[in-house]
DOFI-310552 format. One record per residue (C-alpha): x, y, z. Coordinates in Angstrom, 3 decimals. Layout:
DOFI-310552
     east    north       up
        X        Y        Z
...
***
This chain:
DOFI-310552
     east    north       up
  104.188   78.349   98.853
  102.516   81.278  100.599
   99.227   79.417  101.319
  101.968   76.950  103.190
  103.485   78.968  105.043
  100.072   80.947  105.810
   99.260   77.977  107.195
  101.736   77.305  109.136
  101.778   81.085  110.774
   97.800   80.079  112.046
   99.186   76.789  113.036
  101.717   78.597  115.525
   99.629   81.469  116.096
   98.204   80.660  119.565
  101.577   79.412  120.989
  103.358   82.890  119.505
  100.575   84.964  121.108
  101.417   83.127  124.528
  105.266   83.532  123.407
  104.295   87.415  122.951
  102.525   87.813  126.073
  105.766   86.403  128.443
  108.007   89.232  126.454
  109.452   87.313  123.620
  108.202   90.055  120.811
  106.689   86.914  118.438
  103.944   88.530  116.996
  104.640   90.812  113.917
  104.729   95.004  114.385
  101.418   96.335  113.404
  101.387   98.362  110.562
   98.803  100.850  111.651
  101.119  101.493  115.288
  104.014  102.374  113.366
  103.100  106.392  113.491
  101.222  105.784  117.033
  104.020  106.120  119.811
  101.261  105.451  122.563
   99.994  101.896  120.972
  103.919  101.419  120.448
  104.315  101.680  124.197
  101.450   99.455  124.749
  102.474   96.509  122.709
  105.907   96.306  124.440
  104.166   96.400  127.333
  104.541   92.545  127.831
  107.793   92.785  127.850
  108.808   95.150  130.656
  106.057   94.194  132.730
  107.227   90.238  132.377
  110.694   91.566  133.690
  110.117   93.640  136.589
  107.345   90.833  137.808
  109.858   88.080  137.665
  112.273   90.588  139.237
  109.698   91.379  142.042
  109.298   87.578  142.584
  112.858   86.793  142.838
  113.399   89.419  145.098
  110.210   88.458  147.644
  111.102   84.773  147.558
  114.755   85.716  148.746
  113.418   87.434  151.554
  111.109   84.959  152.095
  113.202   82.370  152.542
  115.317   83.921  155.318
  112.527   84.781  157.130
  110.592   82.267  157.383
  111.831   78.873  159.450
  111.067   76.338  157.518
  113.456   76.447  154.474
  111.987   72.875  153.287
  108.959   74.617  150.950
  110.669   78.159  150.535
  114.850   76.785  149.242
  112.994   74.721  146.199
  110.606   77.739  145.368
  113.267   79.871  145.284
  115.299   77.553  143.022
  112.453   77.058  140.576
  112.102   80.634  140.253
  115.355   81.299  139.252
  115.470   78.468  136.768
  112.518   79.867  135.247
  114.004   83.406  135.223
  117.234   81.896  133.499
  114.870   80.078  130.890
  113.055   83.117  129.973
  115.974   85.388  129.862
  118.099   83.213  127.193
  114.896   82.672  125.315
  114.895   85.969  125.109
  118.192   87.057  124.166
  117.360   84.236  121.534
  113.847   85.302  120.552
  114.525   85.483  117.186
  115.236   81.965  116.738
  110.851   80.824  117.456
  110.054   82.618  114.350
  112.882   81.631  112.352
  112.262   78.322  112.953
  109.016   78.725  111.960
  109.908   80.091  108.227
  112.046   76.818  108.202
  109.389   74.362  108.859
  107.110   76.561  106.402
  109.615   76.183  103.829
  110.344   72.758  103.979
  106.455   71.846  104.001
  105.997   73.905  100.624
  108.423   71.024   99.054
  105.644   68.711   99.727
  102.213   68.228   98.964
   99.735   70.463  100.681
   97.461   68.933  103.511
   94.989   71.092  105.465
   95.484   70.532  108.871
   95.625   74.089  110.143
   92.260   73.987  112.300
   92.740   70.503  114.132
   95.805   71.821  115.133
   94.525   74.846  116.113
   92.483   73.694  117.859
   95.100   71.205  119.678
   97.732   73.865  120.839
   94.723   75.956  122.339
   92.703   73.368  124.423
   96.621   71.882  125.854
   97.488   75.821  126.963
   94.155   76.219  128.216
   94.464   73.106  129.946
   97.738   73.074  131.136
   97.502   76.796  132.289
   93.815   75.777  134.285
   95.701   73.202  136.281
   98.126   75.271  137.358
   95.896   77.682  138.531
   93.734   75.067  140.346
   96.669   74.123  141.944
   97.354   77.114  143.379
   93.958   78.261  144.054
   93.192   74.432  146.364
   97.201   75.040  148.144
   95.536   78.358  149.679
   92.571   76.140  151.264
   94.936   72.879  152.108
   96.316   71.708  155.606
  100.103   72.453  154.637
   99.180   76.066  153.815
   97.774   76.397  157.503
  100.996   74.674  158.558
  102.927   77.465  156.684
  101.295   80.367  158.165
  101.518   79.035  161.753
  104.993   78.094  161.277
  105.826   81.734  160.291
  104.907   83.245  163.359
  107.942   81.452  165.142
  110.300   83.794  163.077
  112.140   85.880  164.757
  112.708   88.924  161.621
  108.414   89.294  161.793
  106.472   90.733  164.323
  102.569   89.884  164.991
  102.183   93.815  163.077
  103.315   92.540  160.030
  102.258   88.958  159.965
   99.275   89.906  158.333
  100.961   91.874  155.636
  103.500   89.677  155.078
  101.130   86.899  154.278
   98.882   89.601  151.733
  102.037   89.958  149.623
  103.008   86.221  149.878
   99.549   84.866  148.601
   99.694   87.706  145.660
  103.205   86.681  145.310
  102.687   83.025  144.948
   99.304   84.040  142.475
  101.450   85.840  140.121
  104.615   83.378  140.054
  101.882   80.519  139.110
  100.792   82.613  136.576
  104.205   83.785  134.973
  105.113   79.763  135.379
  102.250   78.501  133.509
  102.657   80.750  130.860
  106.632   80.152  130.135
  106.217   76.753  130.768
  103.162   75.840  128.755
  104.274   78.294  125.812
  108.011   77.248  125.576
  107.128   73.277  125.872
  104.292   73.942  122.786
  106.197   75.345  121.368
  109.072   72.703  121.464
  106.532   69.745  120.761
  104.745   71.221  118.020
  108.095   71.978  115.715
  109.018   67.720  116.821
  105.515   66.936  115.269
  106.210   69.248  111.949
  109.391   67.812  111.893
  107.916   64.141  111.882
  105.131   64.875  109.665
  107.595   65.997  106.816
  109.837   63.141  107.667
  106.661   60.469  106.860
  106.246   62.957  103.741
  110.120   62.355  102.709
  109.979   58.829  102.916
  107.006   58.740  100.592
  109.036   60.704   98.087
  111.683   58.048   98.786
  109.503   55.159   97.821
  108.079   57.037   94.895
  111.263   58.104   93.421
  111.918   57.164   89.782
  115.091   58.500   88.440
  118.186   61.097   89.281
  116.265   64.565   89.568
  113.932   63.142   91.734
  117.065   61.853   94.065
  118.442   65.394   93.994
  115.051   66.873   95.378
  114.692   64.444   98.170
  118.376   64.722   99.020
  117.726   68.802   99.203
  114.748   68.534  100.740
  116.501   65.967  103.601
  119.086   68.553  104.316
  116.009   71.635  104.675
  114.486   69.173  107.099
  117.553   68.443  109.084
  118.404   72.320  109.644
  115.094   72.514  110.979
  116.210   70.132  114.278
  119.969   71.529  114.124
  118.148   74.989  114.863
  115.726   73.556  117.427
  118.451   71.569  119.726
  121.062   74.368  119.420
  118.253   77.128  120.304
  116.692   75.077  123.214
  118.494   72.508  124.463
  119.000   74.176  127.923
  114.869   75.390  128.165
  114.051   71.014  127.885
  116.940   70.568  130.271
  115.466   73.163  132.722
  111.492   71.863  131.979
  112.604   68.415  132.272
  114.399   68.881  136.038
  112.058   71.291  137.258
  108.911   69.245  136.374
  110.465   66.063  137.388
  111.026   67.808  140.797
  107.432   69.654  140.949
  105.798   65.501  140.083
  107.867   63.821  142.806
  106.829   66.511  145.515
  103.272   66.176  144.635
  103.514   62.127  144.277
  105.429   62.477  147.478
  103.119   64.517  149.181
   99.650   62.858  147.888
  101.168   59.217  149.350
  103.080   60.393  152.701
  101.625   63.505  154.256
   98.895   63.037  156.131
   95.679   64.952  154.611
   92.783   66.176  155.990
   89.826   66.473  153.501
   89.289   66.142  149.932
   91.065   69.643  149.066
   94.425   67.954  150.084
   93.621   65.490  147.781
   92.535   67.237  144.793
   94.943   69.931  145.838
   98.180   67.247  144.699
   96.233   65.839  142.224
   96.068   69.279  140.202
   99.942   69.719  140.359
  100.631   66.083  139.361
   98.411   66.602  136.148
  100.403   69.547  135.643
  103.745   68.812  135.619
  102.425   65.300  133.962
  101.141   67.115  130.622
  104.538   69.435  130.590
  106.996   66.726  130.900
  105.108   64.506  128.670
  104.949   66.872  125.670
  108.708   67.284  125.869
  109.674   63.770  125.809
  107.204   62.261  124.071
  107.526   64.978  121.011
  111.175   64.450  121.117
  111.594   61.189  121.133
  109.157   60.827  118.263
  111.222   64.030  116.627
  114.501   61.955  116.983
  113.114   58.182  116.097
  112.080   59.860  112.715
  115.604   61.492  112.047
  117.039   58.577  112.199
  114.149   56.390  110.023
  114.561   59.504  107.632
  118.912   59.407  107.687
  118.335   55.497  106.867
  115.754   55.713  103.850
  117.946   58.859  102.379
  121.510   56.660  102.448
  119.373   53.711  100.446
  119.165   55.265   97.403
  122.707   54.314   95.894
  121.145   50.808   96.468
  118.164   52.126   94.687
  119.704   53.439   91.797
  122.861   51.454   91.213
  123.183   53.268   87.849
  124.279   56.327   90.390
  126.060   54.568   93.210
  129.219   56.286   92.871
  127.926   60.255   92.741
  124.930   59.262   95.374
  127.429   57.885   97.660
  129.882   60.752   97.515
  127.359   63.091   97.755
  125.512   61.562  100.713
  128.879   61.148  102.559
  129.781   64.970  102.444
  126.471   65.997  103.591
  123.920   63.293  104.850
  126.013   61.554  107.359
  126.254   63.322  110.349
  123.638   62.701  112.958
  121.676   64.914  114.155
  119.167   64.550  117.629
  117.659   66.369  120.263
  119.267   66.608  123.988
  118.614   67.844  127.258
  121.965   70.518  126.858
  123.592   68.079  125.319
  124.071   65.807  128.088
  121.477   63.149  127.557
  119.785   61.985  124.392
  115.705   61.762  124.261
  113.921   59.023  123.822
  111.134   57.523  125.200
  112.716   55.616  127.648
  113.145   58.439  129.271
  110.053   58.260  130.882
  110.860   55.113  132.430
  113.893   56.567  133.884
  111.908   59.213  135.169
  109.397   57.286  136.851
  112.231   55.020  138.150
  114.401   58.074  139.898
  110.896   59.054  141.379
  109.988   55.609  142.808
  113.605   55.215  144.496
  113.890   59.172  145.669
  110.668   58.532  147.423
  111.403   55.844  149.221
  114.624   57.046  150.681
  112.958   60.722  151.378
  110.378   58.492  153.411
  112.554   56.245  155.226
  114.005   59.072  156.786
  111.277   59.613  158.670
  108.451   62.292  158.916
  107.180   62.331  162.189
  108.345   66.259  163.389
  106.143   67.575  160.394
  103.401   65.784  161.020
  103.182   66.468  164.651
  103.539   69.756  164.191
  100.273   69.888  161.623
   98.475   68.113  163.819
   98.748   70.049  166.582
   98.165   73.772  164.872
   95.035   71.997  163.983
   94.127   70.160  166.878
   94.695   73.984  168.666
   92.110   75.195  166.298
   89.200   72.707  166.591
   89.599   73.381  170.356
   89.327   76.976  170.027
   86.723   76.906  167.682
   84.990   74.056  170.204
   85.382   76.484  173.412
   84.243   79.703  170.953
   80.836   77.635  170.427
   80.685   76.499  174.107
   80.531   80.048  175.016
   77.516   81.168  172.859
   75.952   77.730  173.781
   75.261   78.430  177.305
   73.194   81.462  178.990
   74.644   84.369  180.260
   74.335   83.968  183.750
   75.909   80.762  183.524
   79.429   82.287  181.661
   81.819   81.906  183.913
   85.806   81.760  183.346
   87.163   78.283  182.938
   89.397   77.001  185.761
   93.002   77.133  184.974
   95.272   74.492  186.266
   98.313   75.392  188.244
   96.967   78.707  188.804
   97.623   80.601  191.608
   97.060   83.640  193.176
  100.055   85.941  192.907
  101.845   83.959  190.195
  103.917   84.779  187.855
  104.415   81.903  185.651
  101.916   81.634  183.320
   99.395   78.358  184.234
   98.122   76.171  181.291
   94.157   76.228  180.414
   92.731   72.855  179.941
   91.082   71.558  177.401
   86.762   71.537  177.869
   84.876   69.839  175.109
   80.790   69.766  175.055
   78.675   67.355  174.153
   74.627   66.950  174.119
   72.877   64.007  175.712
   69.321   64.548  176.602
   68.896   68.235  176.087
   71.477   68.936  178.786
   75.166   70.213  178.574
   77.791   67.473  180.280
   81.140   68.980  181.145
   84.287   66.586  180.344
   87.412   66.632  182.241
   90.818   67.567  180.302
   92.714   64.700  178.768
   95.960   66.984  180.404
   94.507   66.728  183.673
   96.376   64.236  186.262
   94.556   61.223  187.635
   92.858   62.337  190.958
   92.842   66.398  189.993
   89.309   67.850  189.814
   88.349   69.349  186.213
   87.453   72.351  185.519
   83.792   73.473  185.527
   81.684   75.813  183.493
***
């Protein structure tokens, strides 16, 4: 029994260090820090620090949303941030629950025969958080290189609460900001949905091992084992759906949301270069690997409750010599079902996914019927207003000094007031010499302006 349960402590070990490292307190006190106040401090360090950054984040994303102008990006940031918040805080208030469960699972598995899977799972939990936590930070990492990031910080200089003084402040603590909430989201995320699909697959693997007790049973004390060992096995998803029911309900929304904005953005917002692409692409995968673990290790968590529910209420058929005490027994304890739900409003199964992917499909094409032309125009122009300055910076250095001369400005004249319009001079190179083009602004039969 303790070799089991050893077992499945290194099993869970990297997803409890992740648990320990977002403030849940997972990982057993130390022994040796016991006497040591300052090592004491240190390991609940996690905790506080997890608080007042989430805190922090909340707070900057409130202000950040009245601020800024656009309230299409900054409203459903702000959202997500407090559902994660409210996720981690009633896991926490619960934390004792993700080892608890734990010492179920390891006691149901010492029932059964012993297989050595420890270091293949191991070795599974760590490459998905590595993975999953990678993506998210490539998705941040490519959004601070994209086009919509650029249409972002232009459109925040139209506020009317930030003056040019602070715009380059502002923007320092938004990109930290944004670093650190990707970081505190990956981690909760990642760890909590692990978590959640690797207790699903130890509760399928014992079910498979029940069911081969089932078919090898040969007389009444082997009945009364399997029928104990059923009702270990079914506390173990009783505890899981009434400790985190509401954290699938809150992954399951939020990454639905975070894949149709990225599927919404990779197929209808115009990009402009390969960042864009890979950019959308990163977040997709993301939210992709998050929502998949949920439903995929739920569904096969509940399908094998229910194969397990049938197989134990066959054995009065098995052993007619029983019928009468099986059956009585079985119906005072065996007969309730028992599944996993998003907060106990929708069941899980695997055509879930199919749902999903349906809700995304129709969402999208009303959000794109409705038209995106304002956006669009407006990206296009903050960069269209930066290729020509960049164009007229090289134009300058191009030609000699002697031959620098201001630009002539149309509408301009002398004693104005209103401010006159500069057109637009491009260069280009034909035959070692410099030809000057007239402004596309400029009215048929006005003369252009010359270098």
């Amino acid at each position: 029994m303790n070799i089991e349960k050893h077992s499945v402590l290194k099993c869970f070990y990297p997803v409890l260090l992740l648990l320990h490292i977002i403030g849940m307190e997972t990982l057993p006190y130390p022994k040796c820090l016991e006497q040591a106040h300052l090592q004491s401090v240190l390991w609940n360090v996690p905790k506080y620090l997890i608080g007042f950054l989430q805190f922090f984040i909340i707070m900057f994303q409130s202000v950040n949303t009245i601020i800024l102008p656009d309230k299409k990006i900054s409203i459903p940031a702000l959202l997500l941030v407090l559902s994660q918040a409210l996720m981690n805080y009633r896991a926490y208030r619960s934390r004792k629950q993700f080892l608890s469960i734990i010492k179920k699972v390891s006691k149901a598995t010492s029932m059964f025969t012993p297989v050595d899977k420890r270091k293949n799972s191991m070795m599974s939990v760590f490459t998905y958080c590595v993975m999953a936590i990678t993506l998210a930070m490539s998705y941040t990492i490519l959004f601070f290189y994209s086009s919509i990031y650029i249409f972002l910080k232009e459109g925040s200089f139209g506020s009317q609460f930030l003056s040019k003084k602070f715009n380059g402040w502002f923007f320092i603590f938004s990109d930290v900001t944004a670093l650190i909430a990707t970081i505190i989201l990956s981690l909760v995320f990642s760890s909590i949905s692990v978590y959640y699909g690797l207790v699903c697959i130890c509760f399928d693997t014992l079910c498979r091992r029940l069911k081969v007790q089932i078919r090898n049973a040969k007389n009444s004390l082997d009945c009364g084992r399997i029928i104990y060992a059923y009702l270990k096995i079914r506390t173990i998803m009783e505890s899981l759906e009434h400790f985190m029911c509401s954290s699938a309900f809150v992954i399951v929304v939020s990454t639905m949301t975070g894949l149709f904005y990225m599927c919404y953005s990779l197929i209808f917002i115009p990009k402009y270069g390969y960042i864009d692409y890979l950019c959308y692409v990163s977040g997709g995968m993301y939210n992709c690997s998050i929502i998949g673990i949920v439903i995929v290790s739920a569904s096969i968590a509940n399908k094998a409750a229910e194969v397990s529910k049938e197989a134990v209420m066959s054995l009065p058929g098995i052993f007619p010599k029983y019928y009468n005490e099986l059956k009585a027994i079985l119906r005072k304890n065996c007969k309730q079902q028992v599944c996993l739900t998003l907060w106990n409003i929708y069941i899980i199964d695997r055509s879930l996914i199919i749902t999903a992917i349906g809700v995304l499909v129709n969402y999208g094409i009303i959000v794109a019927t409705l038209g995106t032309k304002r956006p669009q125009w407006n990206l296009e122009k903050i960069l269209f207003q930066k290729r020509s300055l960049v164009s007229l910076d090289r134009l300058h250095h191009v030609l000699p000094l002697h031959n620098r001369r201001r630009p002539r400005i149309q509408g301009a004249k002398i004693g104005s007031t209103t401010k006159p319009t500069p057109t637009c001079i491009t260069s280009r190179e034909n035959s070692g010499s410099l030809h000057h083009v007239q402004s596309s602004g400029a009215s048929k039969g006005q003369d252009g302006g010359r270098v």
